[in-house]
PyMOL CGO cylinders between C-alpha atoms (Angstrom):
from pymol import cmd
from pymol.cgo import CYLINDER

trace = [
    CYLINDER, -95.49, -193.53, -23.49, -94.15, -190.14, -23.08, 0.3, 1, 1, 1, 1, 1, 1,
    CYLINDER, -94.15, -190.14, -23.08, -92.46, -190.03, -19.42, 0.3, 1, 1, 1, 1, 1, 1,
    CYLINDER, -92.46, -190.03, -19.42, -91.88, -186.35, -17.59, 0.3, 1, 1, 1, 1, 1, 1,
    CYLINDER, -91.88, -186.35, -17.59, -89.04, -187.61, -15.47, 0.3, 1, 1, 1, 1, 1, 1,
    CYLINDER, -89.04, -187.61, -15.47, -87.04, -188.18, -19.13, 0.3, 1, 1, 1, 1, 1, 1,
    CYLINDER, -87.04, -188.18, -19.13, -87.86, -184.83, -20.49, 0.3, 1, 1, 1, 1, 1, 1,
    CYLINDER, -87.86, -184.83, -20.49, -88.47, -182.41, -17.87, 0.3, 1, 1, 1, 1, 1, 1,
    CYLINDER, -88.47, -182.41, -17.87, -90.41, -179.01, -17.61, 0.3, 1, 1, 1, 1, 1, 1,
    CYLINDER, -90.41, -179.01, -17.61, -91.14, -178.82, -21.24, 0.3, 1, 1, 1, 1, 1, 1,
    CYLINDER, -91.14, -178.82, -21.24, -92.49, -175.43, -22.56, 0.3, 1, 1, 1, 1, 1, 1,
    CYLINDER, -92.49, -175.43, -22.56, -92.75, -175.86, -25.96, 0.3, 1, 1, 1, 1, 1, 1,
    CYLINDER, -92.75, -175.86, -25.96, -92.47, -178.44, -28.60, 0.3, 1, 1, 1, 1, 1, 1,
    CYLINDER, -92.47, -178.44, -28.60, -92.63, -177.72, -32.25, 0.3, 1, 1, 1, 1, 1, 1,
    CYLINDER, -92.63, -177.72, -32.25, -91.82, -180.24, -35.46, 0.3, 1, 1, 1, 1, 1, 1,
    CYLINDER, -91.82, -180.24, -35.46, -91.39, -179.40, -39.53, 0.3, 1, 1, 1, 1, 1, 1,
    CYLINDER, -91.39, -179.40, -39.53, -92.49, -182.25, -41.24, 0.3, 1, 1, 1, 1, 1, 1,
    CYLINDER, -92.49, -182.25, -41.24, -91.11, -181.21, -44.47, 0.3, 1, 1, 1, 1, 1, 1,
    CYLINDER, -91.11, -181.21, -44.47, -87.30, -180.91, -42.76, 0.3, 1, 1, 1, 1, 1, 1,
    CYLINDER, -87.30, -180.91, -42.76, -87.91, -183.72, -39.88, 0.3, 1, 1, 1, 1, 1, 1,
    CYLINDER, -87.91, -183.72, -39.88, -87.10, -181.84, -37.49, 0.3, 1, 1, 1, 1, 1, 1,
    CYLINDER, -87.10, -181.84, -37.49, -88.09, -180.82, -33.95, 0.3, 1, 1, 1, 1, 1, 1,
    CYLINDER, -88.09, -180.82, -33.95, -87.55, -178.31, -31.35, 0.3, 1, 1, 1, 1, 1, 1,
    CYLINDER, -87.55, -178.31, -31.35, -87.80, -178.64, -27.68, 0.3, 1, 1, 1, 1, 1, 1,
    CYLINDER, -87.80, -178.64, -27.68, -87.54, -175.76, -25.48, 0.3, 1, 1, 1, 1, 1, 1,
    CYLINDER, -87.54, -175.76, -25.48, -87.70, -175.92, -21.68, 0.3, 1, 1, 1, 1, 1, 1,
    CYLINDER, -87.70, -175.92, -21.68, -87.18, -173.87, -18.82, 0.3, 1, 1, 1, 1, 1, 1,
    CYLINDER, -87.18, -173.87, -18.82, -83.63, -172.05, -18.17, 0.3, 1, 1, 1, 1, 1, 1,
    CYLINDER, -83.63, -172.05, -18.17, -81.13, -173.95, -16.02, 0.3, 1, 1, 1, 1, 1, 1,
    CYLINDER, -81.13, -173.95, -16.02, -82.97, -177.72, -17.00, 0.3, 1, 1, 1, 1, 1, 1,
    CYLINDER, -82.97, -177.72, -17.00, -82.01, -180.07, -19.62, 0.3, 1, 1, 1, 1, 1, 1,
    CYLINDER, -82.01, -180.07, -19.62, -83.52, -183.46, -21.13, 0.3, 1, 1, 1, 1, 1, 1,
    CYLINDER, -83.52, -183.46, -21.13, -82.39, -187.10, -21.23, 0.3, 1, 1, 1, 1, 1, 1,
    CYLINDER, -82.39, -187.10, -21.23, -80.94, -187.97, -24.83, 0.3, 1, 1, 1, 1, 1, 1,
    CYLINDER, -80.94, -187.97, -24.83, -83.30, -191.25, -24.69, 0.3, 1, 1, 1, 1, 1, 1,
    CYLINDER, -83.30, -191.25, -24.69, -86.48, -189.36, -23.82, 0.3, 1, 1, 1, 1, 1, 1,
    CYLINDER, -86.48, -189.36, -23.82, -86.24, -186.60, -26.19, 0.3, 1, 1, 1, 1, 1, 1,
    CYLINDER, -86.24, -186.60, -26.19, -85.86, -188.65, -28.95, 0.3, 1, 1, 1, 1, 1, 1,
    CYLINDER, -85.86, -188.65, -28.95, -88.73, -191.12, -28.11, 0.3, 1, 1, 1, 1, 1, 1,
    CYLINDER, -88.73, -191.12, -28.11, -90.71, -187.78, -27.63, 0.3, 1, 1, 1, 1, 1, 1,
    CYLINDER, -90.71, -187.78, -27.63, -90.05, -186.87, -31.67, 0.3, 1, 1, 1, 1, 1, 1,
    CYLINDER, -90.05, -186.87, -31.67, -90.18, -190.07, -32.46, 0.3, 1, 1, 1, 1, 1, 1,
    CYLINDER, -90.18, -190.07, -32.46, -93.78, -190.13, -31.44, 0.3, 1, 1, 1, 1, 1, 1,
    CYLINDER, -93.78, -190.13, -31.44, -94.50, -187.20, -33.51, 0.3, 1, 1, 1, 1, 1, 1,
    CYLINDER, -94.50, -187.20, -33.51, -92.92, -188.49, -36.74, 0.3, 1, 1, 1, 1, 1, 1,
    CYLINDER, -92.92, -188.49, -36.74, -91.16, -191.68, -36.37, 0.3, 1, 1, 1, 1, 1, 1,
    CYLINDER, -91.16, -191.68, -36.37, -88.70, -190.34, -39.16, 0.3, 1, 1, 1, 1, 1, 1,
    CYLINDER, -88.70, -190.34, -39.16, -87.51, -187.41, -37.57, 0.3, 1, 1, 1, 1, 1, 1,
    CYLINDER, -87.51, -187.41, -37.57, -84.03, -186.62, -38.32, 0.3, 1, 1, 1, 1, 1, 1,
    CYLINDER, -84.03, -186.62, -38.32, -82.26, -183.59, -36.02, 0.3, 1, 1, 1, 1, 1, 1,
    CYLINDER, -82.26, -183.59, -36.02, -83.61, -182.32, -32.58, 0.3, 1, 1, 1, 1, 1, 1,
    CYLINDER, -83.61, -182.32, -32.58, -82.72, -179.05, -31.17, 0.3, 1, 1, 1, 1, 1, 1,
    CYLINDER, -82.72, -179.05, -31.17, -83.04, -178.39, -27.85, 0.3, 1, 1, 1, 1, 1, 1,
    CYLINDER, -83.04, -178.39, -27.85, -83.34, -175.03, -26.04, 0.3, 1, 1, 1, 1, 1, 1,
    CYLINDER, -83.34, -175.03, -26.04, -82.41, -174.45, -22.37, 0.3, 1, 1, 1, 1, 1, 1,
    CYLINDER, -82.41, -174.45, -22.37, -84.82, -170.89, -21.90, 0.3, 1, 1, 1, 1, 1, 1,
    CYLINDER, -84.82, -170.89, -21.90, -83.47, -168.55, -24.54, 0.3, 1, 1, 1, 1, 1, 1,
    CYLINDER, -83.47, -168.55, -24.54, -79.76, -170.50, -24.51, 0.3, 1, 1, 1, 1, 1, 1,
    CYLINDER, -79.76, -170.50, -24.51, -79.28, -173.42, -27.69, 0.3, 1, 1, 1, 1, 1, 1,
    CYLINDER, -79.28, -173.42, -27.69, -78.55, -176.85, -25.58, 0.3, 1, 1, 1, 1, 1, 1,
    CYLINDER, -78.55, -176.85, -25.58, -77.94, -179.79, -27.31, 0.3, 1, 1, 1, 1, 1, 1,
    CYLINDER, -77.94, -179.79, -27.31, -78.38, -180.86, -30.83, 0.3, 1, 1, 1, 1, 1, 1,
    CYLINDER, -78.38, -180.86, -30.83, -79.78, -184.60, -31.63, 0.3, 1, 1, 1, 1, 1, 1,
    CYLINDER, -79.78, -184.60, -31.63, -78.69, -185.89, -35.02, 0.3, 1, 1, 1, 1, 1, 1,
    CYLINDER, -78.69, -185.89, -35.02, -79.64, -188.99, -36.94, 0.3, 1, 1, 1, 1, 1, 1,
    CYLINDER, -79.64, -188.99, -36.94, -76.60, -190.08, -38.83, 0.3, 1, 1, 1, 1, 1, 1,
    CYLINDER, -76.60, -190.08, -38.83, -76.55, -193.87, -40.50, 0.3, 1, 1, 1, 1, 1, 1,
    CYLINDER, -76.55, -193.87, -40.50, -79.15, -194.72, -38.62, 0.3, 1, 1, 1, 1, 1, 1,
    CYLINDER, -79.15, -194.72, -38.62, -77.69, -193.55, -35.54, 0.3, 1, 1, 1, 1, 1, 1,
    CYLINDER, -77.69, -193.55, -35.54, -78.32, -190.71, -33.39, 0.3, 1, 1, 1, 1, 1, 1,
    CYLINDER, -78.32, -190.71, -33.39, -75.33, -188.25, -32.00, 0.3, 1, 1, 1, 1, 1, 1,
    CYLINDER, -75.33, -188.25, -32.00, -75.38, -185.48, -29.72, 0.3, 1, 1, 1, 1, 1, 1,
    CYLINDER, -75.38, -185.48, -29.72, -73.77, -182.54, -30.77, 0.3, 1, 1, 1, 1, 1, 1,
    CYLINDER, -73.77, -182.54, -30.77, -73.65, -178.98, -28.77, 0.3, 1, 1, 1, 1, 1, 1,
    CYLINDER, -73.65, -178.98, -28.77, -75.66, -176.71, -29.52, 0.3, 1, 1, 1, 1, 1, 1,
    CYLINDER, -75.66, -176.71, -29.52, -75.46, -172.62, -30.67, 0.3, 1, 1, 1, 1, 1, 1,
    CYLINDER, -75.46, -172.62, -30.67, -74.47, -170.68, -33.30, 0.3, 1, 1, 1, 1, 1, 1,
    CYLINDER, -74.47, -170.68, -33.30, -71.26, -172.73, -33.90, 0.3, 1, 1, 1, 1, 1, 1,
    CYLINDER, -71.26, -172.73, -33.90, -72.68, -175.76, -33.91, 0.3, 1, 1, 1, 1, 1, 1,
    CYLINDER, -72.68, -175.76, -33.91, -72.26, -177.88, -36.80, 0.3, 1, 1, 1, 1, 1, 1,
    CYLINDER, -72.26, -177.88, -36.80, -74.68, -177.86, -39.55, 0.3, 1, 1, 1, 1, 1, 1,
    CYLINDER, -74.68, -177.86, -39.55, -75.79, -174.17, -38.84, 0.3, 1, 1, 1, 1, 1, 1,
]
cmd.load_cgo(trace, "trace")
C-alpha cells in the first residue's frame, strides 16, 4: 500500500530496470521518509538496488542496498558512487 504521508508531494517517479534503480523527485523544500521510499521502489521492482531522491532541482538523499541492507547516503555531485 503506497501511503502519501511517508512520501510526500511526489512529482515524478522514474525506475531503470536494467540498473535497478529509481528516482524520486518532489517538490523544493520537502523530503521523504527512508521507510516509504523504499517500499515505494520496492513495489515497482522488488529488486531495486539504489534510490535517488531529488528535493526540486537540489540531489537529496541517496538509498543504497548494500548486503542486503539499505543505507542512506547524501546526495549531489560528491556523493559516493557518482
Amino acid at each position: 500500500m503506497f501511503h502519501k504521508e511517508l512520501v510526500t508531494d511526489a512529482r515524478r517517479v522514474a525506475y531503470d530496470f536494467d540498473q535497478q534503480r529509481g528516482w524520486l523527485l518532489q517538490a523544493s523544500g520537502t523530503c521523504c521518509d527512508m521507510t516509504g521510499c523504499i517500499a515505494l521502489f520496492k513495489r515497482i521492482d522488488p529488486n531495486v538496488k539504489i534510490i535517488e531522491t531529488f528535493s526540486g532541482r537540489r540531489a537529496d538523499v541517496r538509498y543504497v542496498k548494500q548486503d542486503g541492507k539499505w543505507r542512506a547516503q547524501p546526495g549531489g555531485p560528491n556523493a559516493a558512487g557518482r
